[in-house]
Each structure stands twice: as C-alpha cells, then as structure tokens.
matplotlib code that plots the C-alpha trace (Angstrom):
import matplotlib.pyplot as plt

x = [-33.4, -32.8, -34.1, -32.1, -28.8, -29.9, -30.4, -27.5, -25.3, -26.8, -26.0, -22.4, -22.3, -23.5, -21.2, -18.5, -19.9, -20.0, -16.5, -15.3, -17.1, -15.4, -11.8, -12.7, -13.9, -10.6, -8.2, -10.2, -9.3, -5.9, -4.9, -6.7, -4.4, -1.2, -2.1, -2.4, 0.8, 2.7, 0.6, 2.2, 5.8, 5.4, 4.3, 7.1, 10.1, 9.9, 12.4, 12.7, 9.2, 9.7, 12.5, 11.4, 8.4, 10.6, 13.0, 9.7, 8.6, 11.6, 11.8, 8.1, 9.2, 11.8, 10.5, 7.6, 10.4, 12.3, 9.1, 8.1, 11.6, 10.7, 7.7, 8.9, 11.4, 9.4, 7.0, 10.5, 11.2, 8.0, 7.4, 11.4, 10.2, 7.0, 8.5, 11.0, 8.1, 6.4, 9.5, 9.9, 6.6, 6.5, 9.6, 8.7, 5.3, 6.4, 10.3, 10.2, 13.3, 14.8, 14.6, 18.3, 18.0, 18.6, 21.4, 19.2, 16.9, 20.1, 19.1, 22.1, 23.8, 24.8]
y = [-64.8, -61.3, -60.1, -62.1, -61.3, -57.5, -57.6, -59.8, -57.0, -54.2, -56.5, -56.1, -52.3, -52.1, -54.3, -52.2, -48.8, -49.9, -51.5, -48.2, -46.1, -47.8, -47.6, -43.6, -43.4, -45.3, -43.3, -40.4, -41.0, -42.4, -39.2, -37.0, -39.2, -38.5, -34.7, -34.7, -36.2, -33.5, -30.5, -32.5, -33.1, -29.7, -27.9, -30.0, -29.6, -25.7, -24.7, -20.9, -19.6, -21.1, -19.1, -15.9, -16.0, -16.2, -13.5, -11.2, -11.9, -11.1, -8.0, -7.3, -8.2, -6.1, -3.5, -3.3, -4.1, -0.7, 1.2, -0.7, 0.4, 4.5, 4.4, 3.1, 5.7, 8.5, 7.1, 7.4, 10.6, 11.7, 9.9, 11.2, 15.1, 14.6, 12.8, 15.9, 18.4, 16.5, 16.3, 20.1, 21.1, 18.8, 20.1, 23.6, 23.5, 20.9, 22.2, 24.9, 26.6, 26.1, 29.3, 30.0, 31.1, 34.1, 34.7, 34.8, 31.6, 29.4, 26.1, 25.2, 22.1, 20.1]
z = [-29.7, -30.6, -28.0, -25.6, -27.5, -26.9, -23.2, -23.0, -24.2, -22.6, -19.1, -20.6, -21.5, -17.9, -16.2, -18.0, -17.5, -13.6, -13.8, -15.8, -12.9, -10.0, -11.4, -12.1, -8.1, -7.2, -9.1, -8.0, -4.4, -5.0, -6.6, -3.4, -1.2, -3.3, -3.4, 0.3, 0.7, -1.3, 0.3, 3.5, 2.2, 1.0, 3.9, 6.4, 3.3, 2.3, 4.3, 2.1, 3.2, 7.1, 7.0, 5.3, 8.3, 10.6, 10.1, 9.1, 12.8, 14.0, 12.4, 13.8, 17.0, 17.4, 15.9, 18.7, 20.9, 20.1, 20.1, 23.9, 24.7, 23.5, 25.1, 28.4, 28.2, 27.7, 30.9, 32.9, 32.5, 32.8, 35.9, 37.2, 36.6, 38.4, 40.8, 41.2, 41.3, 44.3, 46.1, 45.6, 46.6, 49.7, 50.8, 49.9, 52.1, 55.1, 56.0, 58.4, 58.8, 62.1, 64.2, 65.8, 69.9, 71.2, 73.4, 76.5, 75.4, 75.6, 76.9, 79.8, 79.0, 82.1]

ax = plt.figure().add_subplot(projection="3d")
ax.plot(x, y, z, "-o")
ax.set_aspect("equal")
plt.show()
C-alpha cells in the first residue's frame, strides 16, 4: 500500500512539475511577444532619434553637396583656360593674314 501511495505521489510531483513547466514556456513567450511589441512601438514612436538622423544626413548631404559644388568649379575653370589655350593656338597656327594688293594687282570691278 505503500508503495502505491509513493508512486501515486510521485505521478503528482510530476503532473505538477509538467504543469509548472508549461506555464514557465507560456509566460516565456508571452513576455517575447510583449518585448517585441515595444521594440516596435519603440522603433515607430521615437520621434527624437528619427529626427536627430535626419538632420545628421542632411548635414552630410550638403556638405558633399558644397564640396561637388568646389570640385565642379574648379573642373570649369580648368576646362575654360584650356579651352582658351586651344582657341589661341588654333588661331595662332591656321589664320593667315590676308596679303593687301598691290596697286597694279587690282582686280577691276565691273
């Protein structure tokens, strides 16, 4: 009778260790599913840091924006005074001076 009172109990301990068990592994999951909720409500809500990455962008952005701008600048006026140089040697090889005539070369005009 012992014996039977012993297992009997042990079958209990068992039941409730299981029981125990499951409600950890529920509240386990139940609080991963509230935890992702905040990291949500928290990533959508936090307005402060949006903003504070957006304005550091910005300021990035313009910043490469003025240097584009100093750099393109540069590249015109580098381009402008070679562009000047090429005209001037062109024109300095390929004009020939026109030759005035002579009195007696004088082409008659009718």
């Amino acid at each position: 009778m012992v014996l039977i009172e012993n297992k009997s109990k042990t079958m209990k301990n068992n039941l409730q260790i299981d029981a125990f068990a499951t409600n950890i592994v529920r509240t386990g999951e139940s609080l991963l599913g509230i935890i992702a909720q905040l990291k949500h409500i928290k990533l959508l809500n936090d307005f402060t840091s949006i903003e504070t990455e957006a304005l550091s962008k910005a300021e990035e952005y313009k910043q490469q924006s003025e240097i584009s701008r100093a750099a393109l600048k540069r590249l015109q006026n580098n381009i402008s005074l070679a562009l000047y140089e090429l005209e001037d040697s062109y024109y300095s090889i390929h004009v020939v001076p026109e030759e005035e005539p002579e009195n007696g070369d004088e082409m008659d005009v009718q």
